[in-house]
N, C-alpha and C positions, 0 to 999 in steps of 0.2 A: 063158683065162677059162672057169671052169665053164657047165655048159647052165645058163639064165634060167628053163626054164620057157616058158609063158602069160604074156606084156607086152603089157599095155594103157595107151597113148599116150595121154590127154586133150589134144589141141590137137597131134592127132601127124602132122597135113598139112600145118604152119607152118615156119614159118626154123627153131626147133634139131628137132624134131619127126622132119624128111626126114633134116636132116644125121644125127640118131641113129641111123635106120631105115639108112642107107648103111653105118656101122659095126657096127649088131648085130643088125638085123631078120633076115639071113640065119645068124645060127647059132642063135637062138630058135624052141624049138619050136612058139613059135606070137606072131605079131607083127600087132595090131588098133590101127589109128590112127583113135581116133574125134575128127571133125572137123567143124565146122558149115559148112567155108569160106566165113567174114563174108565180102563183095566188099571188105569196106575192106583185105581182104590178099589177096585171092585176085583177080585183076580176072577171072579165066575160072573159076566153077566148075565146076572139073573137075579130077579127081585129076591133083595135081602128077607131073613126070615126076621131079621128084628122088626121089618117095616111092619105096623100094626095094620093088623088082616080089613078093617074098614078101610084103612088109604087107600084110592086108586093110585095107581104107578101109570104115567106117562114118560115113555123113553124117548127124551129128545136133547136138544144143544137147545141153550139159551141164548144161543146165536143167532140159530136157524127159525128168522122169521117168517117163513110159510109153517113153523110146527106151531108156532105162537098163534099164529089166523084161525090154524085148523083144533088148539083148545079151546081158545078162545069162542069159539064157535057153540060150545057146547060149558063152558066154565066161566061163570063172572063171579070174581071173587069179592067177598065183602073183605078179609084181610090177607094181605101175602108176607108171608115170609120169606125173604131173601135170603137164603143158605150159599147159594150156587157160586163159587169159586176157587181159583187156583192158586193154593197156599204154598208153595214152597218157595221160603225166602233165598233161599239160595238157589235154586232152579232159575227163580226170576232174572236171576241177571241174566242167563245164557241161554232162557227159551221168555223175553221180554214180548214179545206179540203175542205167545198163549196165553200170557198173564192179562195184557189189557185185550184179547181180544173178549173172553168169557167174563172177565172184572168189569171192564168197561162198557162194550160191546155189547155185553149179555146184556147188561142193564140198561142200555138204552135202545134197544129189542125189544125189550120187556115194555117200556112205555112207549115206544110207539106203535107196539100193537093194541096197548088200552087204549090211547090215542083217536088210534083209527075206528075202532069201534063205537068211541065217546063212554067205554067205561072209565070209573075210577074210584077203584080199592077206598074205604074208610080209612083204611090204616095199611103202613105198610112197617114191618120189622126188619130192618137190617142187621147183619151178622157181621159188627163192624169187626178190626181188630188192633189190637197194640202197638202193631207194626206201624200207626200213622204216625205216633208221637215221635219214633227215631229214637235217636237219644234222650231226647226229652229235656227235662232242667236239672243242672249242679248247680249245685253252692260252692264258694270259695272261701276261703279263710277267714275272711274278710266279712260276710255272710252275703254276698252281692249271686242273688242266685241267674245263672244265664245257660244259654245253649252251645255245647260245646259243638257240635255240629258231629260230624261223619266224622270214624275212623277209616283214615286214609288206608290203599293197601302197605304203602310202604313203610307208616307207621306199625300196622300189625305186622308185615313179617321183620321187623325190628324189636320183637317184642315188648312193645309197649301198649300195653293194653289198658292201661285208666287216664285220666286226664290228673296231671299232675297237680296235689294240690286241694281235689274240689272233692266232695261228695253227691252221687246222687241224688233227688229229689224224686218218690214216688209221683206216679202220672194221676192228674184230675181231670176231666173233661171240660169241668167250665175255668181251669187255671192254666194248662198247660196246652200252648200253642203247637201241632200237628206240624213235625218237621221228619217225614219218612225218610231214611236213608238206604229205604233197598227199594226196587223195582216193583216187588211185592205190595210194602205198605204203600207206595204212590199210586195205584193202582185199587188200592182199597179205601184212600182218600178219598180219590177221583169217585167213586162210586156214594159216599155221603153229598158229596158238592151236586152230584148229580140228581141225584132221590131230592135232596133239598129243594133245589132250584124248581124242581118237579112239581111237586107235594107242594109246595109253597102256591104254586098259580094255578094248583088244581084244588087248594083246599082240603088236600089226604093228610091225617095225622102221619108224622112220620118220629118213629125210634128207631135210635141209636144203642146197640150194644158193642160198645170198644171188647171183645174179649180179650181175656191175658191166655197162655199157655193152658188150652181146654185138653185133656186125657182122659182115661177107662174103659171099660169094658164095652165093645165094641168100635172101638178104634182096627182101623185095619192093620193086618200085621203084616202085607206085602209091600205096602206103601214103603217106600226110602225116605220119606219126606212128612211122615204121618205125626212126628213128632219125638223129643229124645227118652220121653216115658215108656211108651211102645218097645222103643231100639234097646234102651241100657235092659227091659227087662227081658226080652228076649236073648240077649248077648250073654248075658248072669243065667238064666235057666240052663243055657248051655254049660256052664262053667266057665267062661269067658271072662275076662280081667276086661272092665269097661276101659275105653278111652277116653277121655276128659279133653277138651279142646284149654289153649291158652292155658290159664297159667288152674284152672278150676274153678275159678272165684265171679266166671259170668253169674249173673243174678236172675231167673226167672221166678214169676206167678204161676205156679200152678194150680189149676178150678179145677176141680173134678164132675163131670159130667153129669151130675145128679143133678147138682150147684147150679149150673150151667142153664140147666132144662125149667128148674126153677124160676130164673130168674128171665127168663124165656116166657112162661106163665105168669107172674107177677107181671110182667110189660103188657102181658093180653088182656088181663084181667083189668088193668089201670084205669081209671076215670081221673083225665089231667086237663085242668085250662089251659094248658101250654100244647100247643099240637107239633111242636118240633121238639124233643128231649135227646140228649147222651146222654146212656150210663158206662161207668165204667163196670166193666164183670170178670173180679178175680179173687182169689182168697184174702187180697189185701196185705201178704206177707211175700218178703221175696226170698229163695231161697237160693245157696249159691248151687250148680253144675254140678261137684264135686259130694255136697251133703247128697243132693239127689240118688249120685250114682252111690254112695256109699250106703245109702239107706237100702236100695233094689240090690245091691252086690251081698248085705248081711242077708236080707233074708232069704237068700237061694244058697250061703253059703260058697258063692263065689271069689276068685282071688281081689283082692284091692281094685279098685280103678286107677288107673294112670294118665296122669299127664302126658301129654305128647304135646304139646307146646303148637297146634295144628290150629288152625284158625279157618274161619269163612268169613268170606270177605261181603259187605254191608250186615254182617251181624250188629246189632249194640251192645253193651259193657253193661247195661243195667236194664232192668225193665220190672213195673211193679205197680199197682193202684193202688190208691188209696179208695178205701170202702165208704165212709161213712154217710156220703153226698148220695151214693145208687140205695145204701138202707136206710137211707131217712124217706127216700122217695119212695120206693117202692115198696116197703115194709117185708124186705129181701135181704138175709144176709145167709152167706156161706158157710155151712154148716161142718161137709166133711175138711177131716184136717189131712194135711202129705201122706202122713203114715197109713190114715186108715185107707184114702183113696190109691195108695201102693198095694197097700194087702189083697185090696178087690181085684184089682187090675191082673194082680200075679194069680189069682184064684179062676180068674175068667180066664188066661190065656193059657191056665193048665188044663182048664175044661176042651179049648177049642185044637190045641197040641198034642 
């Protein structure tokens, strides 16, 4: 891979944040992970030990535009990766201003202290995610594929949790139209529309990474909101009988972190005539709720998962990409598979337990 440059990390002391800093911080001529470490992810503020000993660590809010003057001051970056935000889909509905304010907010912070200065980044990488598509497309019987839109709450506590009739259609970037249905994914929209609109009249290349359900070994294990890989294995290590929301049969992508980072490097490494790209970044396979937990519940030996018929409300029924358009482009495909990226997982968190 050619030299980077000056890389600047927005949310670059978090789960993919560290792992990128392990694969590129030491051949980057210069590697700054600015990081506000929330306690909701961090339980000890204090620089993580996975963060790679070349990054410098700047502790600030992506908000707080005097911290941005005052990097700024001393860091002009040739590429920035945008990490820095607040992921939990269901938190968003009931704390909806911390969501756009750091999603939003943050990022147009972010450029109008390059602004002010008249810098502007080569490239910038954003850490899109899944959550834009919403439900995304089904097919009907018929084969007429369309957007079924939001599951209503009344609908879900009526137990009706699929759209009658239809199947879903895995998500593509350049085929499936961005219809978010939680507070979260609109929020991470708004953050592409933004970088775009940007990048576009400042002439910065800008990527797009849609991540699906990213997990492993270093993911934080105090977070409520870190993700249900994290949860069901800690739940099972206890002896704990997982709980399964709905009926079990939700469908996520799960990438494993390796995958993740890879495909992280692949985008850096890229020489593209296109200066604006989405990839999508997942295993490409979807797996239901139920397989998951049943998988994490065998190998600790723990009792069955159960259903409790419990729902969250702006969750979707399906979620899932299809690969083949991000490995043709990038000469990136997904390597580890569920199983083995379980194994690791449950290996690191008996290390860190």
């Amino acid at each position: 891979m050619t030299a980077i440059g000056t890389v600047l990390v927005t949310g670059g002391a978090g789960f993919i944040g560290c792992a990128l800093s392990q694969a590129l911080a030491g051949s980057a001529e210069r590697w700054v992970a600015l990081d506000s470490l929330h306690p909701q992810v961090h339980a000890e503020r204090q620089r993580p030990a996975a963060l790679h000993p070349t990054a410098e660590l700047v502790i600030a809010d992506v908000t707080d535009r005097a911290a941005w003057d005052a990097l700024l001051e001393d860091v002009r970056p040739d590429v920035v990766v945008h990490l820095a935000a607040e992921t939990g889909t269901a938190q968003s509905l009931d704390e909806s201003t911390r969501h756009a304010s750091v999603n939003v907010v943050g990022t147009t912070t972010m450029l109008d202290a390059f602004s002010a200065i008249g810098h502007t980044p080569a490239r910038i990488v954003l850490a899109g995610s899944r959550a834009v598509y919403g439900e995304g497309d089904w097919i009907d019987a018929d084969g007429h594929v369309f957007q079924p839109g939001m599951r209503s709450h009344r609908q879900l506590e009526s137990g009706q949790w699929d759209f009658p009739g239809a199947t879903p259609v895995s998500s593509r970037a350049d085929r499936t139209t961005p219809s978010p249905t939680s507070v979260y994914g609109a929020t991470k929209l708004a953050q592409e529309h933004i970088l775009r609109a940007w990048c576009g009249s400042r002439d910065s290349d800008l990527s797009v990474l849609r991540l699906q359900n990213v997990y492993g070994p270093g993911q934080s294990l105090t977070n409520p909101y870190t993700g249900i890989v994290s949860l069901f294995s800690q739940l099972a290590r206890r002896g704990e009988s997982i709980p399964v929301y709905e009926d079990g049969r939700i469908t996520r992508d799960f990438v494993f972190i390796d995958d993740v980072v890879d495909a992280f490097v692949a985008v850096l490494a890229e020489s593209r005539s296109e200066p604006d790209e989405c990839y999508d970044v997942g295993l490409g396979t979807a797996h239901t709720i139920m397989e998951l937990a049943i998988a994490i519940a065998e190998f600790h030996g723990a009792p069955q998962p159960a259903v409790n018929g419990a729902f969250r409300d702006g969750d979707v029924r399906h979620s899932a990409c299809e690969m083949d358009r991000t490995v043709d482009a990038l000469g990136w495909r997904p390597v580890w598979t569920l199983e083995q990226g379980i194994a690791a997982l449950q290996e690191w968190i008996d290390s860190r337990v």
